[in-house]
DRENDO-1510 file (C-alpha; in Angstrom, 1 decimal, always signed):
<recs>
REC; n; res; u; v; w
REC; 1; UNK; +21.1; -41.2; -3.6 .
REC; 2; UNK; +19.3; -38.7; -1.9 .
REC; 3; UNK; +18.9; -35.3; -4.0 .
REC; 4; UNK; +17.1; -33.0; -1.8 .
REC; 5; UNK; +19.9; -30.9; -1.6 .
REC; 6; UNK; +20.1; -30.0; -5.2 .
REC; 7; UNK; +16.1; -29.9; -5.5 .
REC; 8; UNK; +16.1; -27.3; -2.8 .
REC; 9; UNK; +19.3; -25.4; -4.6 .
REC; 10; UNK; +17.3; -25.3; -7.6 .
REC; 11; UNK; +14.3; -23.9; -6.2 .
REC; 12; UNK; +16.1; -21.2; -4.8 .
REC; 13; UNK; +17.5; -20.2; -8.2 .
REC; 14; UNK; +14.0; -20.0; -9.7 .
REC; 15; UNK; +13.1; -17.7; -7.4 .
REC; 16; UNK; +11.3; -20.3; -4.7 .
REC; 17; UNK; +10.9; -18.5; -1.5 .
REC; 18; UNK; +10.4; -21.4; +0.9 .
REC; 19; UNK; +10.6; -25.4; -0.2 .
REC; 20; UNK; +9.8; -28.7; +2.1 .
REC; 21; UNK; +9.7; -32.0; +1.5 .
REC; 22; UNK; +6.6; -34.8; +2.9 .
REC; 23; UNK; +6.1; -38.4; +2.6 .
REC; 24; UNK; +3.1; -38.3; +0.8 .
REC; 25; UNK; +0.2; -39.1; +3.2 .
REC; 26; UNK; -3.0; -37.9; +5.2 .
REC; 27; UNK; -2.1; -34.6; +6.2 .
REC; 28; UNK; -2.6; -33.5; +10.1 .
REC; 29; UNK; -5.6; -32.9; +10.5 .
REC; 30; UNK; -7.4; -34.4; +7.4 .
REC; 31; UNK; -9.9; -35.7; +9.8 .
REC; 32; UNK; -11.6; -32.1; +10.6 .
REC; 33; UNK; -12.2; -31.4; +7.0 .
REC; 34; UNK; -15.4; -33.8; +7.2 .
REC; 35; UNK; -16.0; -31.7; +9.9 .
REC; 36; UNK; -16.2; -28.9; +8.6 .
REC; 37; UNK; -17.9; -29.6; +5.7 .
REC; 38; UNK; -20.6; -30.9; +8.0 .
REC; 39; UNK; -21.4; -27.7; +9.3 .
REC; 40; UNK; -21.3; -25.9; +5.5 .
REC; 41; UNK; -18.4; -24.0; +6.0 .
REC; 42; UNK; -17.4; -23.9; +2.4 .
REC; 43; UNK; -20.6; -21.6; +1.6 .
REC; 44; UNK; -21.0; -22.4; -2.0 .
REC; 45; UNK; -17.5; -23.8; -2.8 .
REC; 46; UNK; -19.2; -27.1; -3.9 .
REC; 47; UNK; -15.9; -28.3; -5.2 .
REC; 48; UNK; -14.3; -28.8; -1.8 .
REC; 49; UNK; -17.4; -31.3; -0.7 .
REC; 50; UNK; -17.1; -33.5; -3.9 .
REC; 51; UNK; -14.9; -36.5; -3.3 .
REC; 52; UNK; -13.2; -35.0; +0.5 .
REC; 53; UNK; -11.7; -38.9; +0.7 .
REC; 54; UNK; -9.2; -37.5; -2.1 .
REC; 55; UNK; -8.6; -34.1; -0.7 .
REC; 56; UNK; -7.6; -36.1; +2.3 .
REC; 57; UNK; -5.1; -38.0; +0.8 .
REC; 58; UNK; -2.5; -37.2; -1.5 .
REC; 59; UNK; -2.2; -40.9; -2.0 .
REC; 60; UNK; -5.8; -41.3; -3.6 .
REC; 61; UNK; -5.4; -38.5; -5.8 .
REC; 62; UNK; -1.9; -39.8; -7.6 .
REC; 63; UNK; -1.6; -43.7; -6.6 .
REC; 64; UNK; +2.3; -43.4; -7.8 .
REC; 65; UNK; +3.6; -40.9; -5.1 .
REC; 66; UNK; +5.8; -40.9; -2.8 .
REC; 67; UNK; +6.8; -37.9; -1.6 .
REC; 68; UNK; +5.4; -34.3; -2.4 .
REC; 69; UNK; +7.5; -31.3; -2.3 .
REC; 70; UNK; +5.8; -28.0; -1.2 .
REC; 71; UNK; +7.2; -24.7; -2.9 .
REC; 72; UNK; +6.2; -21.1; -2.0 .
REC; 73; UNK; +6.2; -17.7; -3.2 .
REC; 74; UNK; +5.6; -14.4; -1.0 .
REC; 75; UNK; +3.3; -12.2; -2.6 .
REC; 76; UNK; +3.6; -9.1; +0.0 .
REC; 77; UNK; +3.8; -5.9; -1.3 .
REC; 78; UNK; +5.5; -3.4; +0.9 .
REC; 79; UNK; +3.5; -0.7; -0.8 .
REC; 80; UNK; -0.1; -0.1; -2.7 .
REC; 81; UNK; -1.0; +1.6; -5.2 .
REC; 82; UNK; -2.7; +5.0; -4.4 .
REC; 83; UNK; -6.4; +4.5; -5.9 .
REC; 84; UNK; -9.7; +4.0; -4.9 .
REC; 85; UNK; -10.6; +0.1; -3.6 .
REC; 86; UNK; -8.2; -2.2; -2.7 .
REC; 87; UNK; -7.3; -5.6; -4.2 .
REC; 88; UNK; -6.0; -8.8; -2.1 .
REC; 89; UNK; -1.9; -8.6; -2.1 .
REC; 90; UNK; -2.1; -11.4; -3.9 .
REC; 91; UNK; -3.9; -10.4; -6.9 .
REC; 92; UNK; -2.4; -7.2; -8.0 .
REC; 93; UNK; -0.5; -8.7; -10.8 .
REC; 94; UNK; -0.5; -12.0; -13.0 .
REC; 95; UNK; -2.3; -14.9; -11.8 .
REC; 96; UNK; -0.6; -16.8; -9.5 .
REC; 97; UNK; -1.7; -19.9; -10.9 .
REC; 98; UNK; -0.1; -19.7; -13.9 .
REC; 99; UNK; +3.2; -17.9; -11.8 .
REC; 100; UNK; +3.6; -21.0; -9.5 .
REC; 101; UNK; +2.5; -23.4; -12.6 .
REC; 102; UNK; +5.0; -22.5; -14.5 .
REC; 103; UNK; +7.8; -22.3; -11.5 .
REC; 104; UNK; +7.3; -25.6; -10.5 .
REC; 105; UNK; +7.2; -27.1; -14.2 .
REC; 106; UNK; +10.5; -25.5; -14.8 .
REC; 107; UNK; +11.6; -27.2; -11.4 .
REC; 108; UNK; +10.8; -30.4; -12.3 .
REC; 109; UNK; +11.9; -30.5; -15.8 .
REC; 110; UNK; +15.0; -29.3; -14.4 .
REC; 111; UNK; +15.4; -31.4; -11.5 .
REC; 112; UNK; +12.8; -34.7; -11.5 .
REC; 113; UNK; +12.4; -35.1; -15.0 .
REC; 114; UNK; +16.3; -35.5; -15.6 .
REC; 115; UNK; +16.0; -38.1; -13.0 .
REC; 116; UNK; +13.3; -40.1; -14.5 .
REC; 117; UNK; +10.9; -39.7; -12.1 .
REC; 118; UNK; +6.9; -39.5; -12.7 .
REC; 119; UNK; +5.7; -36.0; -11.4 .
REC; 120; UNK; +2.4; -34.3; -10.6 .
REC; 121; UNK; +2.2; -30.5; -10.4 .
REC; 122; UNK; -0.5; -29.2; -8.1 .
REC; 123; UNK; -1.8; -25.6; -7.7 .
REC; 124; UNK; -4.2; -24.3; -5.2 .
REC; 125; UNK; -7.2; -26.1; -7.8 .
REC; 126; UNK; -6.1; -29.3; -7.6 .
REC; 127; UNK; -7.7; -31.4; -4.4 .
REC; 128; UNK; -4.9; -30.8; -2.0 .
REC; 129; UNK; -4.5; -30.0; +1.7 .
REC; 130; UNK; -2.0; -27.2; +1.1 .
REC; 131; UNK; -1.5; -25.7; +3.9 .
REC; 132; UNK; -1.5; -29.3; +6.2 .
REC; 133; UNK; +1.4; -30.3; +3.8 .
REC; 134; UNK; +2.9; -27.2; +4.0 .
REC; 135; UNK; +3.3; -27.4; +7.7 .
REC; 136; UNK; +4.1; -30.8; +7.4 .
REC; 137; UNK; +6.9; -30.4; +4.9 .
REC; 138; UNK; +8.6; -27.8; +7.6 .
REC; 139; UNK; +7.1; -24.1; +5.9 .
REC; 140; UNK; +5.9; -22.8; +8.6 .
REC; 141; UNK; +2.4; -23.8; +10.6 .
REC; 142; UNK; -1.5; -22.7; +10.3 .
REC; 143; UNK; -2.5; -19.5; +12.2 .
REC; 144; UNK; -5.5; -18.9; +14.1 .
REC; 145; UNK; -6.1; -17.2; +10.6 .
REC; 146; UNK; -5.8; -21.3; +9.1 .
REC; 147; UNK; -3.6; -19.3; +7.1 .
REC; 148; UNK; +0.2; -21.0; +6.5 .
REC; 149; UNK; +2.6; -18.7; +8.4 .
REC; 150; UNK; +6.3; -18.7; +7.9 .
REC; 151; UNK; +8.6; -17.2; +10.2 .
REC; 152; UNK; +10.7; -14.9; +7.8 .
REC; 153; UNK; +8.0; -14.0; +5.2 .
REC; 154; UNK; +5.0; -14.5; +7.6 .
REC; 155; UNK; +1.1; -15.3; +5.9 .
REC; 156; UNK; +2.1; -14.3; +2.1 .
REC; 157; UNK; +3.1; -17.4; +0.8 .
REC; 158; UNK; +1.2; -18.7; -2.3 .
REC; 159; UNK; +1.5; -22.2; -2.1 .
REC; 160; UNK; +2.4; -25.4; -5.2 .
REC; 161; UNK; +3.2; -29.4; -5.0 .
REC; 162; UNK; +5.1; -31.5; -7.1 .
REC; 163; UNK; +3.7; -35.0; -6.4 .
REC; 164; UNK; +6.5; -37.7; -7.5 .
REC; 165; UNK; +7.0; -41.5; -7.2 .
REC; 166; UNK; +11.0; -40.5; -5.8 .
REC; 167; UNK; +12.2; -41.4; -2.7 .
REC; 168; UNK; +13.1; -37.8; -0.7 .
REC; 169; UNK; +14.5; -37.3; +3.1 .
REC; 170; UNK; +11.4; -35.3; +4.3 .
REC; 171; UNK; +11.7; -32.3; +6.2 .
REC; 172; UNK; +11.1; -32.1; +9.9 .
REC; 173; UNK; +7.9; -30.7; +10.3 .
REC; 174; UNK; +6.6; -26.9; +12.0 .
REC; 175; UNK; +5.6; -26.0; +15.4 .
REC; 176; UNK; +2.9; -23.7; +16.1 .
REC; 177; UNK; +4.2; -20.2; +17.3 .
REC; 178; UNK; +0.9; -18.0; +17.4 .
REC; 179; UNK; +1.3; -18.6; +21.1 .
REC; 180; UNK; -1.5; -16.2; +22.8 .
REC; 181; UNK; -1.7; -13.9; +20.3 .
REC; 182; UNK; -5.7; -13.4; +18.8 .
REC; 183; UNK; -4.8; -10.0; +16.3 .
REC; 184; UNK; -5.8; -12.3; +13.1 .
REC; 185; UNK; -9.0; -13.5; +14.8 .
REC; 186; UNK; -10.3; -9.7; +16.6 .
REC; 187; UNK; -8.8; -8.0; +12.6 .
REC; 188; UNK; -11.4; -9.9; +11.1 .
REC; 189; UNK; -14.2; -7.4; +10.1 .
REC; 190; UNK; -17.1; -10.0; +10.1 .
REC; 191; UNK; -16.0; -12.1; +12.7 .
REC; 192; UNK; -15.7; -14.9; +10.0 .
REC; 193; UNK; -13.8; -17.0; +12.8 .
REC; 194; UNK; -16.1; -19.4; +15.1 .
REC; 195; UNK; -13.2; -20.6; +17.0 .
REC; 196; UNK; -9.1; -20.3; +16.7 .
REC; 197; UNK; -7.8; -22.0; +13.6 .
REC; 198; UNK; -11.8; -22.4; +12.0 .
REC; 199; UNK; -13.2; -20.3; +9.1 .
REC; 200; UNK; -16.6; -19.9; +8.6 .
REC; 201; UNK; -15.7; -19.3; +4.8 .
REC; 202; UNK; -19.7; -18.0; +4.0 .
REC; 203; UNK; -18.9; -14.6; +6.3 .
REC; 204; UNK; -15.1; -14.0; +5.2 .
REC; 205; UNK; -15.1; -11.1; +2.7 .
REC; 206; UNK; -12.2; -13.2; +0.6 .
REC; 207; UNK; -14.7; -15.6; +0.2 .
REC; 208; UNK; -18.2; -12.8; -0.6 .
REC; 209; UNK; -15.8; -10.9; -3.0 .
REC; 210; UNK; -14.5; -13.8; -4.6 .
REC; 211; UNK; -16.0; -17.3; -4.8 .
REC; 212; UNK; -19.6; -16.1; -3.6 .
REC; 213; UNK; -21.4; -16.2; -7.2 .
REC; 214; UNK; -24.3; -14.3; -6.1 .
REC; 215; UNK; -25.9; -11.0; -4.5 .
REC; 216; UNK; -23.7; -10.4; -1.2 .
REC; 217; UNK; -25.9; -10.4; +1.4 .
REC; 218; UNK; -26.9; -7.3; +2.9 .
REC; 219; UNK; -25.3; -7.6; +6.4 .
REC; 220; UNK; -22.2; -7.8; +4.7 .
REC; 221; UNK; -22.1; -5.1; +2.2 .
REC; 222; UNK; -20.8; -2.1; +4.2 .
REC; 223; UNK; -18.1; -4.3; +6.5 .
REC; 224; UNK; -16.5; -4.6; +2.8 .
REC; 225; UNK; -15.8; -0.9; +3.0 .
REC; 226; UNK; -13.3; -0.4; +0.0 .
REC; 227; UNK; -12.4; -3.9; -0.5 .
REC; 228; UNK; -12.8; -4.9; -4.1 .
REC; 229; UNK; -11.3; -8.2; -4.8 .
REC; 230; UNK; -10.2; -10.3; -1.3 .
REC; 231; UNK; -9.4; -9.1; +2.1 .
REC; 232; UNK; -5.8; -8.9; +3.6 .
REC; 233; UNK; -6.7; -7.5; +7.4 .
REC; 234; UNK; -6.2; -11.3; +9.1 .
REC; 235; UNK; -2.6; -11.0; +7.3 .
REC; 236; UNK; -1.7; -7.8; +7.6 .
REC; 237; UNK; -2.4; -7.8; +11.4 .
REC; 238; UNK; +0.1; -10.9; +12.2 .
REC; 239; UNK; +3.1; -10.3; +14.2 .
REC; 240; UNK; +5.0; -12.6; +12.1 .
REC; 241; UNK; +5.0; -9.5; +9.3 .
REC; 242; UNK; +8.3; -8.0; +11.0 .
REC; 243; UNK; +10.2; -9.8; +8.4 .
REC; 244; UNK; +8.5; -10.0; +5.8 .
REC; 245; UNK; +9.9; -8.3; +2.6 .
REC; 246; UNK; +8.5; -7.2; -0.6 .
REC; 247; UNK; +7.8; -10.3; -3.1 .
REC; 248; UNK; +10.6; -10.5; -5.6 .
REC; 249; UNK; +8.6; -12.0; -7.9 .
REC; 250; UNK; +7.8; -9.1; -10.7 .
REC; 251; UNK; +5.2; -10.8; -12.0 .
REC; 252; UNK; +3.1; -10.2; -9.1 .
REC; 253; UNK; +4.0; -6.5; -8.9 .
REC; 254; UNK; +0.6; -4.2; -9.3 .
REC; 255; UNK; -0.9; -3.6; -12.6 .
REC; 256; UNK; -2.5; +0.3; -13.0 .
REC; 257; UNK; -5.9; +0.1; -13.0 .
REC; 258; UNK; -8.5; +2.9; -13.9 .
REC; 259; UNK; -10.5; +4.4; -11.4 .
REC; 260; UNK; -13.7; +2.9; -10.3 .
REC; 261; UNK; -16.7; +4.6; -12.3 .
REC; 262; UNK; -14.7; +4.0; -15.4 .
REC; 263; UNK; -14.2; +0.3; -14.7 .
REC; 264; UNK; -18.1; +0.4; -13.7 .
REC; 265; UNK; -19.0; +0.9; -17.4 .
REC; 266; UNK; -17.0; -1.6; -19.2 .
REC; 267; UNK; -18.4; -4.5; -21.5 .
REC; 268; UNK; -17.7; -7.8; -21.6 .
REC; 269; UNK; -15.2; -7.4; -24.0 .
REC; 270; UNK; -13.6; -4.5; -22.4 .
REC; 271; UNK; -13.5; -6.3; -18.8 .
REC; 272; UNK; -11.7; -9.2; -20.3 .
REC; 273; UNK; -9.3; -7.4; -22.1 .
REC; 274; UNK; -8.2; -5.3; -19.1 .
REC; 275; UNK; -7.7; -8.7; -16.6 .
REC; 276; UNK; -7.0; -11.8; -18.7 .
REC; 277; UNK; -4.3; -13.6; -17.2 .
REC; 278; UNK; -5.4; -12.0; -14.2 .
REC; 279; UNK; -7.0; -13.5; -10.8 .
REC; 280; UNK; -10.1; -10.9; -11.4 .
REC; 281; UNK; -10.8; -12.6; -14.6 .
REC; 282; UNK; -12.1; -15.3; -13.0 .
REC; 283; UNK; -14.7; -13.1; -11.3 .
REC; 284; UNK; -16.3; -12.8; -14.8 .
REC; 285; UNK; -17.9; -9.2; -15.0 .
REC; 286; UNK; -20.9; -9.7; -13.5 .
REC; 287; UNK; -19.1; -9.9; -9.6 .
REC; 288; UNK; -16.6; -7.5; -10.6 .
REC; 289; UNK; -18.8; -5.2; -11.5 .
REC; 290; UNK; -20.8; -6.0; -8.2 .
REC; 291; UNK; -18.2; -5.5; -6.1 .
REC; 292; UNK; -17.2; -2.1; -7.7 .
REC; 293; UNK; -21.3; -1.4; -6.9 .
REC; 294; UNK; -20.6; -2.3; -3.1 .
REC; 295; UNK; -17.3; -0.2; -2.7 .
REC; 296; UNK; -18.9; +3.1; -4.0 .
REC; 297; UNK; -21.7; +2.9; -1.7 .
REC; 298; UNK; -19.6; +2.8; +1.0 .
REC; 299; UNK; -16.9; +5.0; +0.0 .
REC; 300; UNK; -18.5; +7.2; -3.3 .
REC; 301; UNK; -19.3; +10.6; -3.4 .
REC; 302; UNK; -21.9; +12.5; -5.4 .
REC; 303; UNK; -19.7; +12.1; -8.5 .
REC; 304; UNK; -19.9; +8.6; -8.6 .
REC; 305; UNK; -24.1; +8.5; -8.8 .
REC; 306; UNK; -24.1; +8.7; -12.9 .
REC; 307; UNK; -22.1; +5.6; -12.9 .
REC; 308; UNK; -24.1; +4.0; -10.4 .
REC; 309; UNK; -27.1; +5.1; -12.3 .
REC; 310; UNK; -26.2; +4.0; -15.6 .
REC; 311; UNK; -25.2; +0.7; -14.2 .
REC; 312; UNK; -28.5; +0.4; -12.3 .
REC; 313; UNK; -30.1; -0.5; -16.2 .
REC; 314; UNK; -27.4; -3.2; -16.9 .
REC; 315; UNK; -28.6; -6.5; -18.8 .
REC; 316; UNK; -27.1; -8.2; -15.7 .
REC; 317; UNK; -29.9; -8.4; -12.8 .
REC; 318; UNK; -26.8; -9.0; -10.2 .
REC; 319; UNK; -25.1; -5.6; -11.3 .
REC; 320; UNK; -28.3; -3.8; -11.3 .
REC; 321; UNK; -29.2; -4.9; -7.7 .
REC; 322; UNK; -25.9; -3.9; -6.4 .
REC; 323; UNK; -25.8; -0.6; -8.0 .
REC; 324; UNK; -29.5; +0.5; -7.1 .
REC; 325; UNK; -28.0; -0.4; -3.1 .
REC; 326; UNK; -24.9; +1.6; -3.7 .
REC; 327; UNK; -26.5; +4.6; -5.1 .
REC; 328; UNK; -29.1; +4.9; -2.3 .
REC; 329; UNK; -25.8; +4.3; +0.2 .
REC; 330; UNK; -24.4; +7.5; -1.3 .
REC; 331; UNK; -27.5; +9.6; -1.4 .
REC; 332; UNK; -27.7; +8.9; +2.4 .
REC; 333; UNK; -24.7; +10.3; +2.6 .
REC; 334; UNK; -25.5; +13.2; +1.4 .
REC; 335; UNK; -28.5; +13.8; +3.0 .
REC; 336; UNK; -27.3; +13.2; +6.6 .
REC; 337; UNK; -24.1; +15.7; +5.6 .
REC; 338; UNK; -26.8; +18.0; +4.8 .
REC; 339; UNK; -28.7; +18.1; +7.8 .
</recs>
């Protein structure tokens, strides 16, 4: 008997935006990640070279499924909070991980595991084509962007799998409706895109804020402006946005944070304190703290230079670096206001 139907009921009543269903197989596309990979793309996301035969195929990665079911959850936020440097839509609350972890377990244990089926959940670290399936599994299709869009909650969705060795009538799969349109592609502040539907990962600021371990590289720094964690203009830009509504998941809702000089002089212990269980913890404090360094050169004022200064004798080389560039950014500044 085919239970899609109560799956998808159930999502919806744990707060599942969208929901698909895929035979579990090489994704569309699969074939370009090699690609890509070729031409160092992934900048120094090692993990995404190791093993790409598994990351192309479901199948290789759990031998037993059958079908994978792709859940998502819209994290846009139809406001932000007013302060200094702004954080990725995304990461504003809880970590998503955990959010969508714990969403999907509860799915399955309600759903597959009364069934008797084997089950696999799989969240964003886990070596699976998300966005591929996504499509697949009838979510929406990959913008210009290679973002997934969806047509009532357009780029926002953060995406999970449930691999399982059950049998499910898969959903028909997405078109592609970004048509003519190029906002995602000319929005992009470092021209991060070499083609439609390509990211050059080693120039997107998502990627230099984020998963870049070391110094950003100078070219960079001022097109992060006040970015401190991510970069939102490819999503914010998209057309599809006119029906997107604010996430209903609380969890996701902004956290308060202090204001940038403060945040500049934590410790160790302080910084994980304030963002355990967070998406910035994973930064660790020495790229937080280099980040914060890169946003008040390009947006701090004279009242920001003791922070900068005191950070400029940090134990960590990466946050001294970045703080001697910011505070010669802001004296600049001054002395072109002055003349």
């Amino acid at each position: 008997m085919d239970r899609s139907k109560e799956l998808k009921e159930a999502a919806r009543t744990l707060g599942f935006d969208a929901i698909g269903i895929v035979e579990a197989q090489a994704p569309q596309g699969a074939d370009h990640l090699k690609d890509w990979l070729k031409l160092s793309y992934q900048g120094e996301m090692g993990w995404m070279a190791r093993r790409p035969e598994i990351r192309s195929d479901p199948r290789q990665y759990d031998s037993l499924a059958k079908t994978i079911i792709v859940a998502g959850v819209t994290s846009h936020q139809t406001s932000t909070p007013s302060r200094r440097g702004r954080i990725a839509a995304y990461a504003q609350g809880l970590d998503y991980h955990d959010i969508l972890r714990d969403k999907l377990e509860r799915l399955a244990q309600n759903t597959l595991a009364v069934w008797g089926a084997h089950y696999r959940i799989c969240v964003d670290s886990s070596p699976l084509m998300e966005k591929p399936l996504a499509a697949m599994a009838g979510l929406g299709w990959q913008g210009k962007n290679t973002l997934l869009i969806h047509s009532q909650h357009g780029p926002w969705l953060m995406l999970g799998c449930i691999l399982t060795n059950l049998n499910f009538t898969p959903d028909s799969p997405s078109s592609d409706h970004c048509g003519t349109c190029t906002r995602c592609l000319d929005a992009c502040p470092t021209q991060a895109f070499p083609q439609p539907y390509v990211l050059d990962a080693r120039r997107c600021l998502a990627y230099l804020t984020i998963e870049h371990p070391g110094s950003i590289p100078e070219e960079f720094r001022t097109l992060v402006g006040d970015r401190l964690f991510g970069c939102d203009e490819c999503l914010d830009v998209c057309p599809w946005n006119r029906h997107a509504q604010q996430s209903r998941e609380l969890r996701l809702s902004p956290i308060p944070r202090s204001d940038l000089p403060e945040m500049l002089d934590w410790d160790e212990t302080r910084f994980r304190k304030e963002f355990r269980g967070t998406p910035i913890f994973r930064l660790k404090r020495g790229r937080w703290l280099r980040n914060i360094c890169v946003v008040l050169g390009n947006i701090g004022t004279t009242e920001d230079l003791p922070a900068l200064e005191k950070a400029s004798q940090d134990l960590d080389p990466l946050v001294r670096e970045h703080a001697l560039w910011g505070k010669l950014q802001i004296m600049k500044r001054i002395e072109t206001d002055e003349n």
